[in-house]
Backbone bond lengths (Angstrom), bond angles and torsions (degrees), N, CA, C in turn:
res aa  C-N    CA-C-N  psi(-1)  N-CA   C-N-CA  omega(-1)  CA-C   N-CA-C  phi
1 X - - - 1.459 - - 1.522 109.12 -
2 X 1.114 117.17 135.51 1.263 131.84 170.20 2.153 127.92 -61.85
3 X 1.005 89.57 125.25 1.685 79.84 -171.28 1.706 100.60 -73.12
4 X 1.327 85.30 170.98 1.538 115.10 -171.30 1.121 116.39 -27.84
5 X 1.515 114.68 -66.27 1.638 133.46 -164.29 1.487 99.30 -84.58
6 X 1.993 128.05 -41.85 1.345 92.19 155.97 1.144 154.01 -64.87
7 X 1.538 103.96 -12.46 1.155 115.69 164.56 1.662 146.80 -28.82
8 X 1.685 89.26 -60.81 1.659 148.76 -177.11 1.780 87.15 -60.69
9 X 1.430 120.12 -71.08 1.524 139.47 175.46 0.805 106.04 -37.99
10 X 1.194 131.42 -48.17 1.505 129.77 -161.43 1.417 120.35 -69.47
11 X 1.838 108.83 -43.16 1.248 129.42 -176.28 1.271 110.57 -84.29
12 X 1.065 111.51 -33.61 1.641 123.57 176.05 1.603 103.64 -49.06
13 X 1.710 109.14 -50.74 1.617 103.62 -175.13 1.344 107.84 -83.04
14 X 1.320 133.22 8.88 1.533 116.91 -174.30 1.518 87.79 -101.93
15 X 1.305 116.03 -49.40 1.185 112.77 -172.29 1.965 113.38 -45.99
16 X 1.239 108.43 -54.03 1.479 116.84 154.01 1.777 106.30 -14.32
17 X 1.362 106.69 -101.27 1.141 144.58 -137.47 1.748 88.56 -72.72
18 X 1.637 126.47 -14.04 1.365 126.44 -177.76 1.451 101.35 -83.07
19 X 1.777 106.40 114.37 1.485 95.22 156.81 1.498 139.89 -93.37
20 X 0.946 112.20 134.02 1.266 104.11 178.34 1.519 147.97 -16.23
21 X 1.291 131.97 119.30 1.517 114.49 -161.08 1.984 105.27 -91.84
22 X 1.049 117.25 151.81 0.896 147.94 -173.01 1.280 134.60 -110.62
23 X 1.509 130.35 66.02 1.933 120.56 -146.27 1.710 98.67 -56.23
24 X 1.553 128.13 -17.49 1.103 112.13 -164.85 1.668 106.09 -110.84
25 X 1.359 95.97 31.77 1.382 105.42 149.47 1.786 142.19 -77.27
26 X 1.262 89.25 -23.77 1.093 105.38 -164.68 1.790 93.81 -130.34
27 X 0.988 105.33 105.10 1.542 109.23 177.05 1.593 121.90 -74.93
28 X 1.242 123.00 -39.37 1.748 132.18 157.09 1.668 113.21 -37.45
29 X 1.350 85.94 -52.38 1.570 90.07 -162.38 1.755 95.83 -74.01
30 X 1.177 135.12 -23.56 1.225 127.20 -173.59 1.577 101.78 -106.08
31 X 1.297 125.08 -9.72 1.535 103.70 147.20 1.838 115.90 -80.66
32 X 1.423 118.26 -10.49 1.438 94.09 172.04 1.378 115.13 -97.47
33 X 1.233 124.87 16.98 1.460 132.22 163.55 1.291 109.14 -85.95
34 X 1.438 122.47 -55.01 1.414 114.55 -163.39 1.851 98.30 -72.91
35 X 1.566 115.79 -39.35 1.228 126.75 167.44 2.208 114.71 -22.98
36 X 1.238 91.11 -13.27 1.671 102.01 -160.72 1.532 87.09 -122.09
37 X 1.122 161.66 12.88 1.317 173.67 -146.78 1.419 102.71 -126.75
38 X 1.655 132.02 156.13 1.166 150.95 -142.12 1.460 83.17 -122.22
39 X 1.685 127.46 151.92 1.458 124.03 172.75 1.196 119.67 -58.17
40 X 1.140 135.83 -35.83 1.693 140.07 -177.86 1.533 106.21 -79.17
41 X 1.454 113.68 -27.41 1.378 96.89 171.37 1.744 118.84 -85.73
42 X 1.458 98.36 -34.40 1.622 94.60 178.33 1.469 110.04 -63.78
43 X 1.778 139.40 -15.09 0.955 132.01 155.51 1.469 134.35 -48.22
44 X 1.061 80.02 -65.88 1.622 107.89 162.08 1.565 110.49 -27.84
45 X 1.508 102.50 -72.98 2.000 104.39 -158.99 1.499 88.37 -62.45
46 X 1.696 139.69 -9.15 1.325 105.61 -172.14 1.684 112.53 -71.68
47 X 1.390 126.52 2.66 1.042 133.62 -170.93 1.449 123.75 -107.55
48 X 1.606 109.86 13.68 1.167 132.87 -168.37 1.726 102.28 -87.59
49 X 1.518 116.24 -54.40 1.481 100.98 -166.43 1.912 70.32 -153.79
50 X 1.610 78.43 179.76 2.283 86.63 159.48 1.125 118.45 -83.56
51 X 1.190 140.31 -9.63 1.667 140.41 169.34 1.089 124.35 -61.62
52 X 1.703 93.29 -53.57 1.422 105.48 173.01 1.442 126.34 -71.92
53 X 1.127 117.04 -46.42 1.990 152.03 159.76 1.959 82.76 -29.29
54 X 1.614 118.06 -64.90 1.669 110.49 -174.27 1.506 116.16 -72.03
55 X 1.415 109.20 -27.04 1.574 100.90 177.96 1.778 104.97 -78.29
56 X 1.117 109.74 -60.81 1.646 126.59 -170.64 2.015 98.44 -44.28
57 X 1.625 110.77 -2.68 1.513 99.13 165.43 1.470 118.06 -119.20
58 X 1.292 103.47 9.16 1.972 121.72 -177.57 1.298 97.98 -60.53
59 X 1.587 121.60 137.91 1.112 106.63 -162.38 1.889 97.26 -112.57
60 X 1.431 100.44 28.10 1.472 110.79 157.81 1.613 117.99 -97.29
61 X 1.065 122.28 -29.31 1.925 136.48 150.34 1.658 81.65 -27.50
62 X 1.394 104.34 -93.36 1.738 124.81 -138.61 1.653 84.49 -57.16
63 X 1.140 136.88 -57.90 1.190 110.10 167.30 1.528 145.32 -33.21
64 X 0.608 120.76 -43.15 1.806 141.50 164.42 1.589 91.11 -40.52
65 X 1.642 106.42 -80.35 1.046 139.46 -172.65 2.199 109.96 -26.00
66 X 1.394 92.15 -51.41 1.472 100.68 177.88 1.424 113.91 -78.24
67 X 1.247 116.92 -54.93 1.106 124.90 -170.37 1.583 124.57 -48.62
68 X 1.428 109.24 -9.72 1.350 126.41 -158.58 1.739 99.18 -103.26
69 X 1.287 92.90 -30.12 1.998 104.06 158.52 1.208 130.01 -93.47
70 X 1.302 121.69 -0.73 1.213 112.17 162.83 1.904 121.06 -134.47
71 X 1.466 104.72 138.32 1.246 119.60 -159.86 1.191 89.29 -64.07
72 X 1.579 94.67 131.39 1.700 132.14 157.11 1.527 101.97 68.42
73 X 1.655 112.01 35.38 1.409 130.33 163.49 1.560 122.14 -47.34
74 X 1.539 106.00 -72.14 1.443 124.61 156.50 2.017 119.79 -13.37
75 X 1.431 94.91 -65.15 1.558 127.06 -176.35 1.543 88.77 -55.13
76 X 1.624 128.66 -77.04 1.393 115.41 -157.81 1.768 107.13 -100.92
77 X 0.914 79.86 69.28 1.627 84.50 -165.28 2.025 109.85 -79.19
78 X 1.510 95.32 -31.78 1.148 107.90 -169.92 1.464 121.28 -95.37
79 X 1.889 103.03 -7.56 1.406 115.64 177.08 1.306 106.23 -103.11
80 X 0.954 135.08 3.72 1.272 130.45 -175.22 1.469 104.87 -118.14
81 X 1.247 119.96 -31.24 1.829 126.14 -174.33 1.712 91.70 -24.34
82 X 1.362 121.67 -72.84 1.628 146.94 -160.47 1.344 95.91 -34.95
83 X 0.964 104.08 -70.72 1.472 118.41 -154.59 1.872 112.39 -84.30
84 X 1.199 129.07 -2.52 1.340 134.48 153.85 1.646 99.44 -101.80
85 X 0.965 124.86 -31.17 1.952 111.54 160.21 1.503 97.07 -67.31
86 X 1.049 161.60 -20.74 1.752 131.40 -172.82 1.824 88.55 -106.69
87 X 1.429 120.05 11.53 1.796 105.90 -179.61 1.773 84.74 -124.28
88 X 1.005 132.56 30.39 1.438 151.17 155.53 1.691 106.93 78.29
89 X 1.282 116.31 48.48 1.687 112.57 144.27 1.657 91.68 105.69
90 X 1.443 101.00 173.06 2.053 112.57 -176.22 1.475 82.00 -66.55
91 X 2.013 112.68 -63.42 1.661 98.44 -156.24 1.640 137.34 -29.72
92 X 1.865 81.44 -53.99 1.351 90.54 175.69 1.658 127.76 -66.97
93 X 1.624 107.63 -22.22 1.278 99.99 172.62 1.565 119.05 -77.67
94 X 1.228 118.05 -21.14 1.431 121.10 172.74 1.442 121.30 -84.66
95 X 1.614 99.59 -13.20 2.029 81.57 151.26 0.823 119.10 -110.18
96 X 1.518 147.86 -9.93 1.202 129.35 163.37 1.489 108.79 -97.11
97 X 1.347 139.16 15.37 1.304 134.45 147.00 1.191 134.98 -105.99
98 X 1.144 88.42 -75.53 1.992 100.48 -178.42 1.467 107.28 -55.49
99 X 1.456 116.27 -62.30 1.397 103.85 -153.99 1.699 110.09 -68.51
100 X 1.717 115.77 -19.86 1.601 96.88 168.81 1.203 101.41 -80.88
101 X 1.306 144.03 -44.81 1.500 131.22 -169.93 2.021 104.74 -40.22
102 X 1.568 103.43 -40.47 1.587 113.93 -162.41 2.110 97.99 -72.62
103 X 1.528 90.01 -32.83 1.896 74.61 -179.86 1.163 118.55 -93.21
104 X 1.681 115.98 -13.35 1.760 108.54 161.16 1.439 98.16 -58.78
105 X 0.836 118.70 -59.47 1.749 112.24 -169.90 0.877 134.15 -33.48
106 X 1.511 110.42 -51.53 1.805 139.39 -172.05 1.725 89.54 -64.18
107 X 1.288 121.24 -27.41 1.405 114.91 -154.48 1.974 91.19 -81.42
108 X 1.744 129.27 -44.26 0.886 140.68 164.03 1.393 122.03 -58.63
109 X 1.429 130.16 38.91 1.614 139.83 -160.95 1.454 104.24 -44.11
110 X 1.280 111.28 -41.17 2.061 123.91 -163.12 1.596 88.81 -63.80
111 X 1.360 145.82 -21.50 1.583 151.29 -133.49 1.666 74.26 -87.01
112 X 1.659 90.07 117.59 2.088 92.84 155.10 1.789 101.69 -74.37
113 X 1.510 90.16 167.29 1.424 113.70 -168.51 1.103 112.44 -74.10
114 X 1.662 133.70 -18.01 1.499 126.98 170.59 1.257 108.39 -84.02
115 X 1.343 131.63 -9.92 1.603 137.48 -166.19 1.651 96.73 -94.10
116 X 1.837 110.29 -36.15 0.936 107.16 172.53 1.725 130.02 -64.70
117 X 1.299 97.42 -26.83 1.483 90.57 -165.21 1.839 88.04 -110.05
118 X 1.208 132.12 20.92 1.583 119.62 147.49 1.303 107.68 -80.00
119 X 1.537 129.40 -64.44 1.202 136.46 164.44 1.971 126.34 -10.43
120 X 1.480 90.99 -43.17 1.922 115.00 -167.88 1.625 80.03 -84.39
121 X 1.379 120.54 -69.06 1.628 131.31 -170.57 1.760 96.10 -45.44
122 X 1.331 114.61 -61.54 1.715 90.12 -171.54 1.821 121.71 -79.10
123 X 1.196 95.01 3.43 1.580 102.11 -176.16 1.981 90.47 -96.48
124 X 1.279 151.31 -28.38 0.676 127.96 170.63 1.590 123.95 -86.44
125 X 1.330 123.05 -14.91 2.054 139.52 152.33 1.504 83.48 -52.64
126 X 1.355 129.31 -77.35 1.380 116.48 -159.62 1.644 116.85 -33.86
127 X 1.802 90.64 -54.54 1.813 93.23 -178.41 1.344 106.21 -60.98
128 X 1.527 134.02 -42.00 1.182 126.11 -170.74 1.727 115.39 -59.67
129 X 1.268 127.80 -29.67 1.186 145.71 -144.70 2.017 90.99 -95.49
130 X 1.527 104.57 -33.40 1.509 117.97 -156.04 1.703 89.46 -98.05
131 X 1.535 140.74 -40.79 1.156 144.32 126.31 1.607 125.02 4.90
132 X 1.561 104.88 -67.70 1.503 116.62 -154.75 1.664 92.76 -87.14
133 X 1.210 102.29 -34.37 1.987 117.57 175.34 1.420 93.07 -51.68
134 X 1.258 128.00 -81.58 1.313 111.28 -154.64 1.415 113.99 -83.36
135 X 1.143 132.50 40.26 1.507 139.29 -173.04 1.558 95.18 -100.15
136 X 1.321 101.98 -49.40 1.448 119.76 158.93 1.428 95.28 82.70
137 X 1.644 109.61 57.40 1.458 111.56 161.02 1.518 114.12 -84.89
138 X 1.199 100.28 119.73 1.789 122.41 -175.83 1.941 104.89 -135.25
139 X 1.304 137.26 -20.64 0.959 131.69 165.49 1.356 91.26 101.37
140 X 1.673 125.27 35.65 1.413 106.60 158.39 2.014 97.38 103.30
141 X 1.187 128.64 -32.64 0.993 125.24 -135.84 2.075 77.67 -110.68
142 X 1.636 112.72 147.67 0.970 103.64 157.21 1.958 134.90 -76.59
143 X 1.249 104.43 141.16 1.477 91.94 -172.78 2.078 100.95 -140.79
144 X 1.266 86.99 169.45 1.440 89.16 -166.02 1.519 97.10 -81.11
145 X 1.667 107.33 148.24 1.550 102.63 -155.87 1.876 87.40 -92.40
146 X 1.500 107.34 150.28 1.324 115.82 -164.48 1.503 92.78 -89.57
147 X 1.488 105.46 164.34 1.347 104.10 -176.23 1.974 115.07 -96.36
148 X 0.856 89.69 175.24 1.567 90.84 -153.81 2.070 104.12 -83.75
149 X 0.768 111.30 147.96 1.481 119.55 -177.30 1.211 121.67 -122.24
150 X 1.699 118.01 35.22 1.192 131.08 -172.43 2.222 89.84 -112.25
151 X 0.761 116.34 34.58 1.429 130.49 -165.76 1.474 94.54 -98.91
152 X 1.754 101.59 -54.67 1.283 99.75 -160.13 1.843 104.58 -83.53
153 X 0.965 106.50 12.93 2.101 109.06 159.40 1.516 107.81 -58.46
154 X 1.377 84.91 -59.78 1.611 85.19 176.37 1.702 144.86 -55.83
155 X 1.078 107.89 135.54 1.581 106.08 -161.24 1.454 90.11 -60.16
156 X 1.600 94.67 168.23 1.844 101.90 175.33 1.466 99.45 -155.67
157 X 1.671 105.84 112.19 1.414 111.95 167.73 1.236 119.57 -51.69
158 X 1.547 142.82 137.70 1.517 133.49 177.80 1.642 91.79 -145.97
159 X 1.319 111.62 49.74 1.632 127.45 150.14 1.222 116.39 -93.13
């Protein structure tokens, strides 16, 4: 064992010789942090610096981000990538889906958790359905554009 004062020496030079860490050193590691972040906050940090502003729009973040709301996300993670990239990316699906489907909800706290995630499940078919509408597959031919069925997301008083 080392005596006292070498002790003291010892730490003294690491402490020296330690440089400082930097989270925006490492860009991976600070997309899998924010990747673990709530939607309003991963918005948010994009306004923190430009590092963050370029990771906080990776559209492997917003993935994380969704997947963590919807049941058995994780599981099809790799069949679905395709097909939310041609309905324009996680971001975009998590603001115009998930995250209002997630704050009507939050507003219904008593909502059990399978009610919750039918609710998230038909609010994201809706977006998909409102997606495939305006792609405006008709085979070339003009057709009258159908109306959109993202209506029914919305709550509806019937008092």
């Amino acid at each position: 064992m080392l005596p006292k004062e070498e002790e003291e020496e010892v730490e003294e030079e690491a402490r020296k010789s330690r440089r400082p860490f930097s989270i925006n050193d490492n860009v991976d590691l600070l997309a899998e942090i924010l990747g673990r972040l709530d939607g309003r906050s991963l918005a948010a940090s994009g306004c923190v610096c430009r590092v963050w502003s370029a990771v906080s729009r990776r559209d492997s973040v917003w993935e994380a981000v969704c997947h963590r709301h919807v049941a058995g996300g994780a599981a099809a993670a790799g069949t679905t990538r395709s097909v939310v990239a041609a309905l324009g990316g996680y971001r975009r699906l998590y603001r115009l889906c998930i995250g209002p489907a997630l704050d009507r909800l939050a507003v219904g706290q008593g909502a059990a958790a399978a009610a919750r995630h039918l609710s998230l499940s038909l609010s994201l078919s809706l977006f998909s359905i409102d997606c495939y509408e305006r792609l405006g597959v008709g085979g070339g031919r003009q057709q009258q554009r159908p109306a959109s069925l993202l209506f029914l997301c919305k709550p509806v008083d019937v008092s």
